[in-house]
PASEBA-1860 file (N, C-alpha, C; in nm, 3 decimals):
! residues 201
1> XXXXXXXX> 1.677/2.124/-1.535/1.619/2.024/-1.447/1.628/1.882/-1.502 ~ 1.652/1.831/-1.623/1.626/1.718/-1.708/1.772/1.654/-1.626 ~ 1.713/1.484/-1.555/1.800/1.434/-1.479/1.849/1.439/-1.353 ~ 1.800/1.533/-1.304/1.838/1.611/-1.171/1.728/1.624/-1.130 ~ 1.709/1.582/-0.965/1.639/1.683/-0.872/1.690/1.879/-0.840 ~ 1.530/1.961/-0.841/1.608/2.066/-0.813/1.490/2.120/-0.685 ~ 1.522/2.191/-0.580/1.410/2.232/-0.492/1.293/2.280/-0.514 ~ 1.176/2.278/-0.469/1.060/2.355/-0.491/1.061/2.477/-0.413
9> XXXXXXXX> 0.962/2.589/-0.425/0.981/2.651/-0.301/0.882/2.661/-0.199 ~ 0.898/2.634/-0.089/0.821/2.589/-0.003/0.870/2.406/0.067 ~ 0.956/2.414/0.023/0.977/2.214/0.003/0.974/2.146/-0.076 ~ 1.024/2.000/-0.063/0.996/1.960/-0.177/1.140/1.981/-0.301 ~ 1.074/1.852/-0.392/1.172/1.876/-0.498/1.118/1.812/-0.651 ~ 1.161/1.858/-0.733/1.134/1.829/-0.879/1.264/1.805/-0.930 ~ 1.172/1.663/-1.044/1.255/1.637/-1.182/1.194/1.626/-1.266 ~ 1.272/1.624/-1.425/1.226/1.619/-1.548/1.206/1.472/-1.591
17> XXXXXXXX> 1.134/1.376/-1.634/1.184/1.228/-1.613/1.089/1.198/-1.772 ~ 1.176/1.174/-1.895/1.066/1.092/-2.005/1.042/1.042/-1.976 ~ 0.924/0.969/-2.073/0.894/0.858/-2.079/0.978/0.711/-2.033 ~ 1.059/0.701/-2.087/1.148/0.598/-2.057/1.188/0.591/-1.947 ~ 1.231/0.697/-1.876/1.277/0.696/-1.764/1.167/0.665/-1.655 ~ 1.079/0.740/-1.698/0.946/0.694/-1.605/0.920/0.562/-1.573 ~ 0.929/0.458/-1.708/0.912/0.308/-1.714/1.017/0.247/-1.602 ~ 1.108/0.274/-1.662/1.227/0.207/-1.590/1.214/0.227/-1.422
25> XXXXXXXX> 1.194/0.330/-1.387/1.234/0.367/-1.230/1.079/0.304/-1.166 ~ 0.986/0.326/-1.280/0.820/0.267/-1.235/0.850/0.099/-1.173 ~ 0.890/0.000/-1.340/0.951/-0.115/-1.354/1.002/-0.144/-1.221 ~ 1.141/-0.095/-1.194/1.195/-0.125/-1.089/1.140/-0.145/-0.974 ~ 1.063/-0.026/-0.975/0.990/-0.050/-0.776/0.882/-0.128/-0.795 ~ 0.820/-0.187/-0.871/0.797/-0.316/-0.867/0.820/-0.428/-0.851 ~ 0.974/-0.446/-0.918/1.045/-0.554/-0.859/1.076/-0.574/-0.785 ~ 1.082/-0.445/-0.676/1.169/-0.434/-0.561/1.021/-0.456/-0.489
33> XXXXXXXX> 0.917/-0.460/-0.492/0.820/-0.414/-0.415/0.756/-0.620/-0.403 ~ 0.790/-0.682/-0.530/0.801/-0.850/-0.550/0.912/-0.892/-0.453 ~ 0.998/-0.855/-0.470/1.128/-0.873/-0.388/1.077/-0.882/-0.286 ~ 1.039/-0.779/-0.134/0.981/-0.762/-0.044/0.903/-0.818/0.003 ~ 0.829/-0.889/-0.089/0.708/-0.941/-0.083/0.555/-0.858/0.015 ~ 0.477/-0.927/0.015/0.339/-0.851/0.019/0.329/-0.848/0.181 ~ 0.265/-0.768/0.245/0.284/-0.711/0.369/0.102/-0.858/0.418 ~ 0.093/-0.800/0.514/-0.003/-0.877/0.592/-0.108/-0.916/0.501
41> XXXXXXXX> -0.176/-1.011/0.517/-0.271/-1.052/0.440/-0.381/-1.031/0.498 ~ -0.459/-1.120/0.439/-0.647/-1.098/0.518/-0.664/-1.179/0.648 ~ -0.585/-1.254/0.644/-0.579/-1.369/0.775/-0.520/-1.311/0.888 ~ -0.421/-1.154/0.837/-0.332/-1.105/0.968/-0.461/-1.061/1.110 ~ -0.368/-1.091/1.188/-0.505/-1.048/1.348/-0.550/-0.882/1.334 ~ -0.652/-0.913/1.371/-0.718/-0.727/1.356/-0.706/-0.642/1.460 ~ -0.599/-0.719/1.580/-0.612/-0.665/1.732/-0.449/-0.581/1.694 ~ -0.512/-0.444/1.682/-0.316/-0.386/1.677/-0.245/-0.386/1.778
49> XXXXXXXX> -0.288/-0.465/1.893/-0.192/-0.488/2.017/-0.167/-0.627/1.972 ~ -0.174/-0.732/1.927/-0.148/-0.807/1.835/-0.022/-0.789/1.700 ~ -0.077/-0.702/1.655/-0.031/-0.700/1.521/0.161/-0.601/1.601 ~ 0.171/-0.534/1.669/0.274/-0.462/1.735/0.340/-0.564/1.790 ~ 0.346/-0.677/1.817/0.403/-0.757/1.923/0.429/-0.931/1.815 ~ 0.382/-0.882/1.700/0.405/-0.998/1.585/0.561/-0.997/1.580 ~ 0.601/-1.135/1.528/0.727/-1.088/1.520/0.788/-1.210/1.395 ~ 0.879/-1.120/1.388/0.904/-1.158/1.220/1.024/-1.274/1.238
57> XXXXXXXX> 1.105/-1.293/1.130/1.165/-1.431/1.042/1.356/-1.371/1.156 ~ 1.345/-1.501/1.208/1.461/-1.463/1.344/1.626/-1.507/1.225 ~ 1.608/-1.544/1.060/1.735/-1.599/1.019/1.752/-1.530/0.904 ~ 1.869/-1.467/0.870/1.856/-1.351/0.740/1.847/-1.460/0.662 ~ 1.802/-1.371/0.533/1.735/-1.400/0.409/1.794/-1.488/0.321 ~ 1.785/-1.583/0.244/1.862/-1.645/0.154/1.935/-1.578/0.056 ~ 1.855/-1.517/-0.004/1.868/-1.407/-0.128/1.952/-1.299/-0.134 ~ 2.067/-1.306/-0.161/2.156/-1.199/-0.174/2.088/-1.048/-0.145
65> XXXXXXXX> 2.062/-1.063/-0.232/1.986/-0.914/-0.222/1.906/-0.873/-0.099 ~ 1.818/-0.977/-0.054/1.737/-0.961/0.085/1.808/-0.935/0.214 ~ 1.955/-0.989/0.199/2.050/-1.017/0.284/2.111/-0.870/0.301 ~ 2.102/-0.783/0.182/2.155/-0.647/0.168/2.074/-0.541/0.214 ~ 1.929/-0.590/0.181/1.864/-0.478/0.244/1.803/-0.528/0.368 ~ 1.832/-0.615/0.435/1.808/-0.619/0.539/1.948/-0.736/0.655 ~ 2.031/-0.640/0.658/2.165/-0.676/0.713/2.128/-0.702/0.870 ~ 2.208/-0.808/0.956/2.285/-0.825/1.061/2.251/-0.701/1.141
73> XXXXXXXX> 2.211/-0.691/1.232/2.223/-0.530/1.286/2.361/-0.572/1.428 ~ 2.393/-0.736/1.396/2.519/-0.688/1.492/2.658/-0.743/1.475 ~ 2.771/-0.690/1.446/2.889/-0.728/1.405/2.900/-0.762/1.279 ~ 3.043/-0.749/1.197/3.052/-0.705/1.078/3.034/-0.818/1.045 ~ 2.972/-0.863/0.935/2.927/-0.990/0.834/3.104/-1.047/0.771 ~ 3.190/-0.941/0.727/3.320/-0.971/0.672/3.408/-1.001/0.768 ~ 3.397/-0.973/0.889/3.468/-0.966/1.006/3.489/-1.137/1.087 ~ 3.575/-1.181/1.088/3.574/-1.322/1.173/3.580/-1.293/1.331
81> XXXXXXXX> 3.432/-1.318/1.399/3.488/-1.336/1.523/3.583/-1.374/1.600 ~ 3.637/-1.303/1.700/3.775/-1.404/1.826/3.731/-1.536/1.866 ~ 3.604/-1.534/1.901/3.581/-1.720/1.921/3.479/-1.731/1.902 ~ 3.432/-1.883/1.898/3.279/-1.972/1.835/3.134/-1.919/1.954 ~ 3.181/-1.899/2.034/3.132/-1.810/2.151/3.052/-1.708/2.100 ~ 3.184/-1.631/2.104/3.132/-1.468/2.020/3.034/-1.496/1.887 ~ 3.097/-1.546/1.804/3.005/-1.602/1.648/2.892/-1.609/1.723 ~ 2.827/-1.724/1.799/2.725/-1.798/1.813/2.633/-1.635/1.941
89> XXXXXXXX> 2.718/-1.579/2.035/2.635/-1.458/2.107/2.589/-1.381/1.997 ~ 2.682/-1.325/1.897/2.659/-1.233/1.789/2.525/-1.258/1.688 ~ 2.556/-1.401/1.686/2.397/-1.481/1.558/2.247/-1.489/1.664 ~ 2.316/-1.502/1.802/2.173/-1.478/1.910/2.131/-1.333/1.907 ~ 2.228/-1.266/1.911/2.162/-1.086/1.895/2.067/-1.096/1.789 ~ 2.213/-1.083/1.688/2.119/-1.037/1.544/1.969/-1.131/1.501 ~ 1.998/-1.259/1.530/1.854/-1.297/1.554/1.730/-1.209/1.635 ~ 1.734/-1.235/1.703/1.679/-1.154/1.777/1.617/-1.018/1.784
97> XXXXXXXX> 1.733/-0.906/1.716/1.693/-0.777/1.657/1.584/-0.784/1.516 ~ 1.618/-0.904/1.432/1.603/-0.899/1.341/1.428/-1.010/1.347 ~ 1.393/-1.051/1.479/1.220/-1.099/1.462/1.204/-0.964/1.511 ~ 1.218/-0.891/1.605/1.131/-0.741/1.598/1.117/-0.679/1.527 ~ 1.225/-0.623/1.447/1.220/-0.523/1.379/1.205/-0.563/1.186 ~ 1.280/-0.675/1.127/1.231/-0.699/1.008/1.089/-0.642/0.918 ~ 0.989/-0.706/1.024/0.865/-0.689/0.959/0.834/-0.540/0.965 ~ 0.873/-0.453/1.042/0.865/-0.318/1.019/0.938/-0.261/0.891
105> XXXXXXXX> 1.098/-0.286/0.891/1.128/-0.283/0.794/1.091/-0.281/0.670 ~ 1.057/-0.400/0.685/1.007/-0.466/0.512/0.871/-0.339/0.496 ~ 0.759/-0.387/0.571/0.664/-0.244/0.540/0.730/-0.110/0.471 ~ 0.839/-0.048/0.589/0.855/0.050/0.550/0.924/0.113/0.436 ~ 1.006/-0.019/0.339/1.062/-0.037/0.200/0.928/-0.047/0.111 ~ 0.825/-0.135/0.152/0.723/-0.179/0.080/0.635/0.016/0.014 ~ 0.641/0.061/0.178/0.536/0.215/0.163/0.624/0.293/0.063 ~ 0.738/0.278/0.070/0.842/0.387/0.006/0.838/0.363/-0.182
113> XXXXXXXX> 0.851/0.207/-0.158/0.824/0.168/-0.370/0.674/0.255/-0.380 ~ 0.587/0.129/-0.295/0.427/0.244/-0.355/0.440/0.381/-0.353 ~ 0.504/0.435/-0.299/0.497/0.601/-0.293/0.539/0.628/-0.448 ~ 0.672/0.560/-0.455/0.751/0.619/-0.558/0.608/0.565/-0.707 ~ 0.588/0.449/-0.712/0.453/0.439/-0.804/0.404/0.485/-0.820 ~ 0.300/0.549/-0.699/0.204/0.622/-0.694/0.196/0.753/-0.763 ~ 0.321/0.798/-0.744/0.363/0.932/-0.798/0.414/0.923/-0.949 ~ 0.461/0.817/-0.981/0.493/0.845/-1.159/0.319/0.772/-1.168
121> XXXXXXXX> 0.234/0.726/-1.146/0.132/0.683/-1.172/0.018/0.820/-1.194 ~ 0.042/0.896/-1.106/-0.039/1.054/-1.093/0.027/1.125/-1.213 ~ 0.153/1.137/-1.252/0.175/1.197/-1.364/0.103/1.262/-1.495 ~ 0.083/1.402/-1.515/0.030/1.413/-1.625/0.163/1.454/-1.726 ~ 0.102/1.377/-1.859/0.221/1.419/-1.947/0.241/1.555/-2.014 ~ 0.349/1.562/-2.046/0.386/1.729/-2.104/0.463/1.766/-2.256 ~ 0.413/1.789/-2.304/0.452/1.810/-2.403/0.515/1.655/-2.472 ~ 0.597/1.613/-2.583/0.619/1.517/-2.648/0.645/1.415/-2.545
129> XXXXXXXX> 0.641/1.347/-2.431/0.671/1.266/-2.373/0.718/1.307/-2.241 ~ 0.739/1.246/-2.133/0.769/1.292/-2.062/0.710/1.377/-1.926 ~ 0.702/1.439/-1.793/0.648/1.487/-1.728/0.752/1.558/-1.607 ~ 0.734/1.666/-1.525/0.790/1.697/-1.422/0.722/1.670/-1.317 ~ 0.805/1.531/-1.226/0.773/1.535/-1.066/0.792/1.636/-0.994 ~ 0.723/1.627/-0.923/0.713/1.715/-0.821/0.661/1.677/-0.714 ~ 0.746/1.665/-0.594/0.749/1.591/-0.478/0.754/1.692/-0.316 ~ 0.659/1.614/-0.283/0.638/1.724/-0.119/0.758/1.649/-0.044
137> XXXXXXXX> 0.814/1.772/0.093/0.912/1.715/0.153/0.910/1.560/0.188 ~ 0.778/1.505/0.216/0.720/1.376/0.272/0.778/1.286/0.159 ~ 0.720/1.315/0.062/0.736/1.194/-0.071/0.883/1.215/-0.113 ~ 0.926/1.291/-0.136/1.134/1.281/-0.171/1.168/1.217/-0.048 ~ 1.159/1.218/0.078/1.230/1.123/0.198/1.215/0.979/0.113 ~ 1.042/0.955/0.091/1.021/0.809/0.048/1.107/0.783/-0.060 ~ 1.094/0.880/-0.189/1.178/0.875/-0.281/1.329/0.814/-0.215 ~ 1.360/0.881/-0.136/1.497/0.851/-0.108/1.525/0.735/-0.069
145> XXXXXXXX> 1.460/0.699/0.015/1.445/0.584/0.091/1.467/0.474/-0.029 ~ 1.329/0.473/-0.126/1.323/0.379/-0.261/1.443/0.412/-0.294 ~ 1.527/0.489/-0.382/1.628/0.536/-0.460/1.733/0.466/-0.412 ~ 1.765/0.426/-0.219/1.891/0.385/-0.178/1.824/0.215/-0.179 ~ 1.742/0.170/-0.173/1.712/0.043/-0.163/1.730/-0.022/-0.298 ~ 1.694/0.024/-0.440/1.699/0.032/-0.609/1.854/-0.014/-0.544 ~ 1.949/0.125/-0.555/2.059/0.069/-0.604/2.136/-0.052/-0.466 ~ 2.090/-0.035/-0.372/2.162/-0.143/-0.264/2.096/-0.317/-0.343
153> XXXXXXXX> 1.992/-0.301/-0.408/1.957/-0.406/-0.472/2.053/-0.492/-0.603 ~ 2.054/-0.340/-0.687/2.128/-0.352/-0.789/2.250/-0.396/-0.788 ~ 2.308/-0.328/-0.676/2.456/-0.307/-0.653/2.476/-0.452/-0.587 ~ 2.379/-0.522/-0.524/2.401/-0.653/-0.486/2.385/-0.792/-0.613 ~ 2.328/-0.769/-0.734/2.315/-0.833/-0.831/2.458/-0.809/-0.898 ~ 2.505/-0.695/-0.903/2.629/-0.664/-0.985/2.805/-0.665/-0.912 ~ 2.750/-0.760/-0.765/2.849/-0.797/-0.638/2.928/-0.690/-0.657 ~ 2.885/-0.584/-0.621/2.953/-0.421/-0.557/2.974/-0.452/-0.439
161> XXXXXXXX> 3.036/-0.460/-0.411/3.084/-0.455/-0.247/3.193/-0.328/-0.188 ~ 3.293/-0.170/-0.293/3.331/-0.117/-0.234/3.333/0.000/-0.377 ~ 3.396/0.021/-0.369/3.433/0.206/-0.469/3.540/0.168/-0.587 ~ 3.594/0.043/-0.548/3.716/0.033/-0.666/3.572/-0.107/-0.753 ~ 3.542/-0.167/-0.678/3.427/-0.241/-0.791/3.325/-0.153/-0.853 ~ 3.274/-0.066/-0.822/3.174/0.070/-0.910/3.300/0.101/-0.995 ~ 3.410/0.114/-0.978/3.499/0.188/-1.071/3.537/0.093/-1.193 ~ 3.533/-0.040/-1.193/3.568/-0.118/-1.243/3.428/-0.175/-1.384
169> XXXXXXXX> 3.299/-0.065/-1.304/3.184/-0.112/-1.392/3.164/-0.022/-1.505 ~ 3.280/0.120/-1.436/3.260/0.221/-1.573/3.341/0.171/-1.686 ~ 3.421/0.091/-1.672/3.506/0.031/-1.785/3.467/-0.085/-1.837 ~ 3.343/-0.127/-1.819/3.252/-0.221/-1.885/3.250/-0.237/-2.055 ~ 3.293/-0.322/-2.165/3.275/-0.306/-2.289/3.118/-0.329/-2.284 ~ 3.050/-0.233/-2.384/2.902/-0.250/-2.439/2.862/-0.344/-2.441 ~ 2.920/-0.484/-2.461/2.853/-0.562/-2.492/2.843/-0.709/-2.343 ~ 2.889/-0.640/-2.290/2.912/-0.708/-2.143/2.733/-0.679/-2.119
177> XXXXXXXX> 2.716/-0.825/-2.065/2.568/-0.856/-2.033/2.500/-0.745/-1.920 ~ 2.588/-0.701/-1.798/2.576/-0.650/-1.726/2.507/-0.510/-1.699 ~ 2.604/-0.441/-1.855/2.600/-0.290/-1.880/2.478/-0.218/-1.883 ~ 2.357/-0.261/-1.899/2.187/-0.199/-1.908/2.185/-0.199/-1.718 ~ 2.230/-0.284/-1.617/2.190/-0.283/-1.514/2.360/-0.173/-1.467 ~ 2.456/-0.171/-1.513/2.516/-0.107/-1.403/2.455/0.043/-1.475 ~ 2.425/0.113/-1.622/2.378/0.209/-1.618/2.271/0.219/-1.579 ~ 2.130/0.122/-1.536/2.064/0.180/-1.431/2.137/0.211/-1.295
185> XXXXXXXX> 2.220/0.153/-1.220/2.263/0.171/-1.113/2.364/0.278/-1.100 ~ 2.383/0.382/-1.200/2.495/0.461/-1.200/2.381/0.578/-1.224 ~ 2.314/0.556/-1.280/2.191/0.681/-1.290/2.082/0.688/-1.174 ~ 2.055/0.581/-1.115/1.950/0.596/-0.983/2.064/0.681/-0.898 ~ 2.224/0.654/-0.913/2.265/0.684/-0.833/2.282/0.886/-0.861 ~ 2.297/0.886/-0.993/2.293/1.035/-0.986/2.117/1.112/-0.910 ~ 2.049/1.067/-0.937/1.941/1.100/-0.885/1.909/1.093/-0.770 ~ 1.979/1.013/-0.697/1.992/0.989/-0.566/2.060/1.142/-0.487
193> XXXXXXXX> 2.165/1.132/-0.546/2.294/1.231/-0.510/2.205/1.354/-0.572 ~ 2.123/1.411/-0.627/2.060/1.512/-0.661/1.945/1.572/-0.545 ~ 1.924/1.421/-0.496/1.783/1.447/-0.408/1.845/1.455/-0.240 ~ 1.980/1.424/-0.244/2.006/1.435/-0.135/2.074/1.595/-0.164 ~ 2.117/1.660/-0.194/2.187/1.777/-0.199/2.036/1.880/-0.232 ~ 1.941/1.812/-0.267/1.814/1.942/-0.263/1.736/1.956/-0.157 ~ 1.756/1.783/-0.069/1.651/1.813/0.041/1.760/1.866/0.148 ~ 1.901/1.900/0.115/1.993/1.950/0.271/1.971/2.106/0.165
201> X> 1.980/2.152/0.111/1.987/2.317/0.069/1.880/2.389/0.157
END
């Protein structure tokens, strides 16, 4: 099990995760959870027919990264429109999609880090360091959810954009500044690929 998700029975899935590893993946969804920033405050309206009909930030994000996890929902970003027309209908959509639905979004990245916290936070330790998660079908979705947002983050700091740039990060010399973040991003990704092949079995 050390590194790998493996099924529970009944649902669900477990890993073996040290100490270290615990920090790191803890670490992270914190940053990612700063990233996101903080969901409604004390000032938000208390009327949830109100709060359903709020509507969020109509211009993607400055921030590379914000821009990644929360993409265009219309026409390809790499793609040059046929005319200034099209560009300008296309930036009215995606505007548009993007005050409804954003602020849901963002919540629902926000619930998925706390989950993943919450759960190395409940941890009891086992023997010299270290502990086995163990996750109900509910919390590995969140897991997952966190796990693809980590590396769509990462992978946007380390300008991944296709399969021959990941290939290009395994040939990294040690001492390349980079190398601590693409081996986090090459290991969320095995864990990723673990948790998706335990929750389809």
């Amino acid at each position: 099990m050390p590194g790998q998700f493996e099924p529970l029975p009944g649902g669900g899935a477990a890993v073996a995760l040290d100490d270290v590893e615990i920090s790191i993946i803890r670490s992270l969804a914190v940053q990612l959870l700063e990233l996101i920033g903080p969901g409604p405050g004390e000032d938000a309206p208390s009327d949830p027919l109100a709060e359903l009909f709020a509507e969020g930030p109509s211009e993607p994000p400055a921030d590379p990264v914000l821009r990644r996890l929360f993409p265009d929902a219309y026409g390809d970003p790499e793609k040059a429109p046929d005319s200034p027309a099209q560009a300008e209908e296309r930036r009215a959509h995606s505007a548009e999609f993007r005050r409804f639905t954003e602020n849901d979004l963002r919540a629902g990245k926000r619930e998925n880090a706390l989950a993943v916290i919450r759960s190395l936070d409940g941890l009891a330790p086992v023997g010299e360091g270290g502990a086995v998660l163990k996750l109900s079908p509910e919390e590995s979705r969140r897991w997952l959810g966190s796990l693809n947002d980590l590396r769509l983050a990462i992978g946007s700091r380390l300008e991944i954009a296709d399969d021959e740039d990941t290939e290009l990060l395994y040939r990294l010399p040690d001492e390349d500044p980079r190398k601590p973040m693409v081996m986090a991003y090459l290991w969320l990704g095995g864990l990723q690929e673990t948790l998706v092949s335990t929750l389809m079995s």
